[in-house]
N, C-alpha and C positions, 0 to 999 in steps of 0.2 A: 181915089184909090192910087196908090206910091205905085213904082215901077216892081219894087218888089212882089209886091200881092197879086199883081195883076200876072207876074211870071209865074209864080204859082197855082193859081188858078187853071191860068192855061195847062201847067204840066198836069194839072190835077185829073182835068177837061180829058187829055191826050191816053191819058190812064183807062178809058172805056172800052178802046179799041187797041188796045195792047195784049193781044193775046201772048205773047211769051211770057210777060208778066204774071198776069193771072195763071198762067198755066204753074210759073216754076212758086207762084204764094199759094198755089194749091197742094202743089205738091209736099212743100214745107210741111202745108197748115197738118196734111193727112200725116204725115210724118209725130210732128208736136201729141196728135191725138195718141196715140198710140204709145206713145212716153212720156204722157201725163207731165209735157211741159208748163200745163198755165198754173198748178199746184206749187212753182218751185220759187212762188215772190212771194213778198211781204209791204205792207204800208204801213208807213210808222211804225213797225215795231206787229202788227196784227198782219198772220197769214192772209193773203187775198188771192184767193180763185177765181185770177184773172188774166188776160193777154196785156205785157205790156204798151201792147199798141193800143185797146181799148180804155186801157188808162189814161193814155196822153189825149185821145177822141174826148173822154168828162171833162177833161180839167181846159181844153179848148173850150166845150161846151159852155162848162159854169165859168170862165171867165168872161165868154161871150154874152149869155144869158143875165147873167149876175141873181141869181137865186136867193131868193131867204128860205125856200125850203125846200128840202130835196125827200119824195118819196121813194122809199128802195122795200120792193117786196123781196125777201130772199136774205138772209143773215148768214149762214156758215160761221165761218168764223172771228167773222166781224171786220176784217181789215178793209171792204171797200165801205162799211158807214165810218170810219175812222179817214180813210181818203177823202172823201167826198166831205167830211167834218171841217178837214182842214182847211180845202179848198175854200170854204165857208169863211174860214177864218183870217184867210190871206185878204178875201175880198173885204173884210172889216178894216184890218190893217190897211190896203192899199187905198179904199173909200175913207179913213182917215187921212192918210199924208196927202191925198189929193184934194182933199176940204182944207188941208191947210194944219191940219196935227203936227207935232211932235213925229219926227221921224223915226219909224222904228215903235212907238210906244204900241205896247200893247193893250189891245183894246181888252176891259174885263168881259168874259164868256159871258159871265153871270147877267149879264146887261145887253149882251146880246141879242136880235128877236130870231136870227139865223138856226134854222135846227133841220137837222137829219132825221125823218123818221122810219124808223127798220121794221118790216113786220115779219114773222115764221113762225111756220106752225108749231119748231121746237127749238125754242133756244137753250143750248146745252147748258148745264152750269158754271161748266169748265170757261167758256166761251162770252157768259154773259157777267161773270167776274173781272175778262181778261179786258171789257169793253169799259165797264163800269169803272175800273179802275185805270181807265186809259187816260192823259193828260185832254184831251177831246171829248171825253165823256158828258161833260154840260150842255154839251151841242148835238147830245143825241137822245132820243125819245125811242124805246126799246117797245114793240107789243107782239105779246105772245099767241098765236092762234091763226087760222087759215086764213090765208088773203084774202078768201073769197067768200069766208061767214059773212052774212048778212051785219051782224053785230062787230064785226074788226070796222068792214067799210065803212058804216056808219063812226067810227070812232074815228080814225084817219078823216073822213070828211068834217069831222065837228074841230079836229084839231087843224086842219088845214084852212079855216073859214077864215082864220085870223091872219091872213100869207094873201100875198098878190103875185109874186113871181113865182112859179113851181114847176121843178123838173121832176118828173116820175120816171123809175128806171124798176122794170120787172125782170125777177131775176131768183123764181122759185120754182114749182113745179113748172118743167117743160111740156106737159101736152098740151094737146089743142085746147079740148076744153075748158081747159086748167086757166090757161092763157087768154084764151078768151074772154073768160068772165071777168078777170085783172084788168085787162081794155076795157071793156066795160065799166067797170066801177073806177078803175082810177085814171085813162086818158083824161075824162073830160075833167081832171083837175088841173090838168096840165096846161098853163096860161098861153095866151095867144102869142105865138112868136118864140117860145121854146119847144121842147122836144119832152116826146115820152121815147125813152130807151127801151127798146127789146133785147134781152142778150137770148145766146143763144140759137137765136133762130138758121145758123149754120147746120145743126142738127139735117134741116131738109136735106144737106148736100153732100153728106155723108153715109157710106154705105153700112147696107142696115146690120152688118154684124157688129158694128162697134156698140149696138142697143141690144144685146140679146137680152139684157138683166133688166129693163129697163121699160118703164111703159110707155114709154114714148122714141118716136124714130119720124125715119122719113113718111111724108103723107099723115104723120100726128106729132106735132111738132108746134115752136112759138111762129116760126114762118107761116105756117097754112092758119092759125089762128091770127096773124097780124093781115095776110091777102084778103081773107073773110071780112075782118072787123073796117080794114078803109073801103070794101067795097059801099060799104053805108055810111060812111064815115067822110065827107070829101074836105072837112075842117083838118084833115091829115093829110099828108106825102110824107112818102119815102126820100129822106136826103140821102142818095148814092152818092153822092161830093164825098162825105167823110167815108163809106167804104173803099172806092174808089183811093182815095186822098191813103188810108190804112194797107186795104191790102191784105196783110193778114188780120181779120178780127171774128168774131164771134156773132157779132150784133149783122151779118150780111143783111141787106131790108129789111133792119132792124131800126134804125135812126127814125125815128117819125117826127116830123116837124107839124106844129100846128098852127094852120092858116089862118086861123077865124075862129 
């Protein structure tokens, strides 16, 4: 480890017991909620309902991990299967010039085995146009219907058989039980030494008027469904390093890294 990483690490470390920190990225965060700040980006070109600091958290991730397939329960409007596409795509690129390619040459998608696969219960038309016709569109695998039918999981599971590195990232209905059953069905796709992502699970730490419309809040939430599922679960941990390292994000003990 370089002098650099290891200085980082430390401030990263030092970041646990910094209460003024947390206090004034809490403060922020409640600020943000309330002015519908993570609505106001885009990737590539496709809306994503997202914090830009969770975005720079995946793309650590997947260059860390190096992934050939990424599952993301939760579509919206498509821009994080379009981010996480790309990401995809750099890693072709960069695993060519470092084999010894053509610098720069772009690898063809079409040949690619890398793919995104997005599941929701309703992909808009509008939305599922805007993805289909997105320059990344090759490297995405669209499926319509609840994450947690019996018959979606099983279909994600038949297409994921063919994959050895996979990051799973749940990011649809926020309740508990909702969540729950998503850990169940898609953690254990998640290979040894990567992460399955929880977003959201900040829900717990916000007060319950920001959910009056909403069936999910604090005490039913992806947090209290992610606490439940590692307590049987000890092939996971919670990485606090990258909330800690963030600060402000969404995914609070939400990072699960898988030991075994």
């Amino acid at each position: 480890m370089n002098k650099f990483e290891k200085e980082k690490i430390d401030r990263i470390k030092k970041n646990e017991n910094n209460v003024e920190l947390f206090d004034s990225a809490k403060s922020f965060f409640l600020e943000t909620v309330i002015s519908n700040y993570s609505y106001n980006f885009s990737a590539l070109g496709l809306p994503i309902i997202q914090y830009p600091q969770d975005m720079i958290a995946m793309q650590e991730i997947i260059w860390q991990i190096r992934p050939d397939l990424i599952i993301e329960t939760g579509i919206a409007r498509g821009g994080s299967l379009v981010f996480n596409a790309s990401m995809l795509a750099l890693l072709d690129i960069c695993e060519a010039i470092e084999l010894g390619g053509e610098r720069g040459k772009m690898i063809n998608p079409k040949k690619s085995k890398r793919k995104v696969i997005g599941v929701d219960i309703d992909i808009r038309s509008h939305n599922k146009k805007a993805i289909e016709t997105h320059p990344m569109a090759s490297r995405i695998h669209m499926i319509q219907g609840s994450s947690i039918d019996p018959l979606i999981i099983e279909e994600v599971k038949k297409l994921a058989n063919d994959y050895k590195c996979i990051i799973v990232c749940l990011d649809s209905n926020h309740t508990h039980s909702h969540v729950l059953e998503e850990l169940k069905a898609y953690a254990p796709l998640t290979s040894v030494g990567s992460y399955c992502v929880v977003f959201d699970t900040v829900i717990e730490n916000l007060p319950h008027k920001f959910f009056h419309d909403r069936p999910w809040g604090p005490g039913n939430s992806p947090k209290t469904a992610v606490l439940e599922y590692i307590k049987t679960h000890p092939e996971f941990e919670i990485d606090s390093s990258i909330q800690n390292k963030l600060q402000i994000t969404v995914a609070v003990d939400g990072f699960l890294k898988r030991k075994s």
